[in-house]
C-alpha positions, 0 to 999 in steps of 0.5 A: 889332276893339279891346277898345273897339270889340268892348264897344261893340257888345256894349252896343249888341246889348244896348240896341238889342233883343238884351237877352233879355227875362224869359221869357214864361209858357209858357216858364217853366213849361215850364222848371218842369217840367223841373226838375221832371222832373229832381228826381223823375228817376232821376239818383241811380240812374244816378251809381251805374252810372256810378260803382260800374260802371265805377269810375276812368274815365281817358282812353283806358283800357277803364273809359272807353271802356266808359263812353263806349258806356254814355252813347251807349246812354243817350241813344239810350234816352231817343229821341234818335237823333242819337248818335254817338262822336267821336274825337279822338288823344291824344298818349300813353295810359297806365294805372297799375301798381304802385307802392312807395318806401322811405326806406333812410337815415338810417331803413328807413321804407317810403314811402306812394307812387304813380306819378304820371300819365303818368309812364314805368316805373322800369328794372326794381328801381327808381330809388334816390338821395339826395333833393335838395329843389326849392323854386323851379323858375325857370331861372337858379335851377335852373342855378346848381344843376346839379352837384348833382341828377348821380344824385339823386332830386329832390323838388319841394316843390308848396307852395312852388313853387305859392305864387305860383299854378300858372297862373303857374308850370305853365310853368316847372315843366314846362320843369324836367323836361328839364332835371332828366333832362340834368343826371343825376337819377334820379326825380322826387317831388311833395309832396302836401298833405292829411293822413294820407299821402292822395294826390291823383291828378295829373300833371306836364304839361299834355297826355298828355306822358311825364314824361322821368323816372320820377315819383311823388308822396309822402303829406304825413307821408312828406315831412315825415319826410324834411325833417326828416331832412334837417335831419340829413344825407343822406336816400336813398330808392328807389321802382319803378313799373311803367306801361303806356305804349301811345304816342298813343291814340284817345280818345272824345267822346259827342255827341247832339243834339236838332234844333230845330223853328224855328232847327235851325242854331243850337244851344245845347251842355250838357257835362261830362267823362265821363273821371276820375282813377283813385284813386276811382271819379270821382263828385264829380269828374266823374260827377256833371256827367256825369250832369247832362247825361244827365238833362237830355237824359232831360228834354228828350227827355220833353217832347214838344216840340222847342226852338226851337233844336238842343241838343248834349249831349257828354260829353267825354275828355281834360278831366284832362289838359287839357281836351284833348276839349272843345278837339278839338271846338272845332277839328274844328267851326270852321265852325259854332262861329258858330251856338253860341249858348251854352255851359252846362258843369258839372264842379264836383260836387254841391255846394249851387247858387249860380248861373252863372259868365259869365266876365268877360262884364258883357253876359252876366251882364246877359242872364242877369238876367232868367233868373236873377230870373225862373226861377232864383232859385225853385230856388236858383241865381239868383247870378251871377259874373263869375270867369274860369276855365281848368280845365274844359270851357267854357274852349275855348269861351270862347276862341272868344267863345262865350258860356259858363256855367259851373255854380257850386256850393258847392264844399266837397264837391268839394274834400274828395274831389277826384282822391282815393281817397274820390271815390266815390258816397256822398259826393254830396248827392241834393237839391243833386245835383238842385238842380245839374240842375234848373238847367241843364235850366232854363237850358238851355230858356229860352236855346234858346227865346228867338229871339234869341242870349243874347248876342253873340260877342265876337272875338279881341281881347275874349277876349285882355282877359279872358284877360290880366285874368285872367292865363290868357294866358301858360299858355294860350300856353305850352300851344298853345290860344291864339295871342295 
């Protein structure tokens, strides 16, 4: 089915009686009551065991896999006794260890710096070189350059080399690695961007790769210091991490599910990312979703009432490292990703609520009007917008036509500590935590409610036109979750 053909039948699912009505009395004021029932909830209580219990929860290591049977305990509290752990394989586990540099001339200076995600150990007393400065990662430029990287330290200037957009250029950055370790360089270093030398925690790859050379990333000052210094002459550093590199590692995904009472074999899904980087204690990013979908099911479960369709609750691993759990479920459920009705994801912190993200969908955003006019203009969140993305968990669904909601938010608070040290507790907002919540719980019961789907699946070659029009196609490609 072409573009065309596949947006003709969207339009006559919603003109010749899929369109979803404005819901009916019972199921709005059923919708009230949860939102309700998530503003007086304890869900300022829960984000602090979360976040202060477990702290850092990076995929596969103890802090995870400990906060994963905490979530599973949580939803069987709440009655749901459909709970259970999906695991899923990542290709490398890895855990930091200890991490110092120090510029050794022109100046002695030591440098603020850590090992950047899934980066090996340095050998033992470290890596040490002349930095050779990166500011254009594309193949014949590096090439023309080989002879010098031979036993340097290669520092790759992000602000440059991103400017174009990372979707654009993550391809090419990560093709440089291999490349940078066969012509003879030592290490690598990231620039990072934000002031007062703070980092912000990544990686180099898409996926749970090791770096093929020992990797750090550098406060914005330090790097500073050293271009200048360049201007001058040669600039050695040094810098020696120590890792923990385990090889492929089991990774869990936190499934329950509450059966429907009258369509039990179409079901709705409400996730988040359980797993978070490891500078902070992940409440922005991504406890805050996390605990969202916990209220909700606390919500739902309180009811005394089964919804019509089944819901699924997951709280994903992997998402750091490219939504690698939430892409696992989608290709272990195959078979009944045609009874998904829709997909809600939140992984955007607690920023004041906006509305839904439908993703380039003009038929979901059409269906949606009536929920968002009817219900969820009332809690503040009746926006929709039509902006496509690829950086959290609704993404794999979306490549499978499934309709996908993505939470949006004010995302100003998110930015300021996100995958940073500050990422703790006590940057989240209590009202617009809830506000976040309450939406989804609303949301969540008016789409399970109504007898027919919010919207239609739409097939291969739609999801390719909204993935080319928002220029995801080639990354998506080059990472193995899409074949054109």
């Amino acid at each position: 089915m072409n573009f065309r053909r596949a947006l003709m039948v969207s339009f006559l699912f919603l003109f010749l009686g899929g369109l979803m009505a404005e819901p009916n009395a019972e199921v709005r004021e059923t919708a009230d009551r949860l939102a309700g029932s998530v503003y007086i909830g304890p869900s300022m209580h829960t984000l602090r065991e979360l976040t202060d219990g477990f702290g850092g929860r990076l995929s596969g290591s103890p802090a995870h896999n400990h906060a994963a049977e905490w979530a599973a305990a949580k939803f069987r509290s709440y009655g749901i006794q459909d709970v259970r752990l999906e695991s899923f394989t990542m290709a490398n586990g890895w855990t930091r260890g200890t991490a110092h540099g120090q510029m050794l001339s022109p100046m002695a200076r030591t440098l603020h710096l850590e090992s950047l995600g899934w980066s090996p150990s340095t050998p033992a007393g470290g890596v040490k070189g002349e930095v050779v400065v990166v500011e254009d990662v594309a193949p014949g430029i590096l090439k023309a350059q080989t002879e010098k990287f031979k036993g340097k330290i290669v520092l790759l200037n992000l602000s440059k080399i991103l400017a174009p957009g990372w979707v654009k250029v993550l391809p090419a950055l990560e093709q440089s690695y291999p490349f940078f370790r066969n012509a003879g360089a030592v290490g690598l270093v990231f620039s990072d961007r934000d002031r007062n030398n703070v980092l912000n925690a990544t990686s180099g790859y898409w996926g749970a790769d090791l770096l093929p050379l020992p990797g750090a990333q550098i406060g914005m000052e330090d790097w500073q210091l050293i271009r200048r210094s360049l201007e001058n002459g040669p600039v050695t550093v040094e810098f020696e991490l120590q890792n923990v590199t385990p090889g492929p590692t089991e990774v869990q995904n936190v499934i329950a599910e509450i059966r429907g009472s009258q369509q039990p074999d179409e079901w709705i899904l409400i996730g988040a990312h359980l797993d978070s980087w490891d500078y902070g204690t992940g409440a922005q990013d991504n406890g805050t979703g996390s605990v969202m979908v916990l209220e909700v099911a606390r919500a739902i479960a309180a009811l005394g009432q089964k919804p019509r369709r089944s819901i699924r609750f997951a709280l994903w691993g992997g998402e750091e490292e490219g939504l690698l759990g939430s892409y696992a479920y989608t290709q272990a459920h195959l078979g009944e990703l045609s009874k998904c009705v829709a997909v809600l994801n939140t992984d955007n912190g607690s920023g004041h609520p906006k509305g839904w993200k439908v993703e380039s969908r003009e038929d979901l955003k059409t269906a949606m009007q009536p929920i968002s006019d009817s219900v969820l203009k009332d809690l503040g969140g009746g926006d929709l917008s039509l902006e496509t993305t690829y950086d959290t968990d609704h993404g794999p669904f979306m490549l499978q036509g499934i309709p996908a909601l993505d939470l949006w938010v004010d995302m100003k608070p998110y930015v300021e500590v996100h995958h940073k040290s500050s990422d703790t507790y006590d940057k989240v907002d209590p009202v617009d935590f809830k506000a976040g919540g309450a939406i989804v719980a609303a949301t969540a019961w008016v789409i399970a409610q109504d007898p027919k789907p919010i919207a239609p699946h739409i097939d291969h070659a739609a999801v390719a036109q909204i993935l080319k029009k928002a220029e995801l196609d080639g990354l998506l490609t080059f990472v193995g979750q899409w074949k054109p």
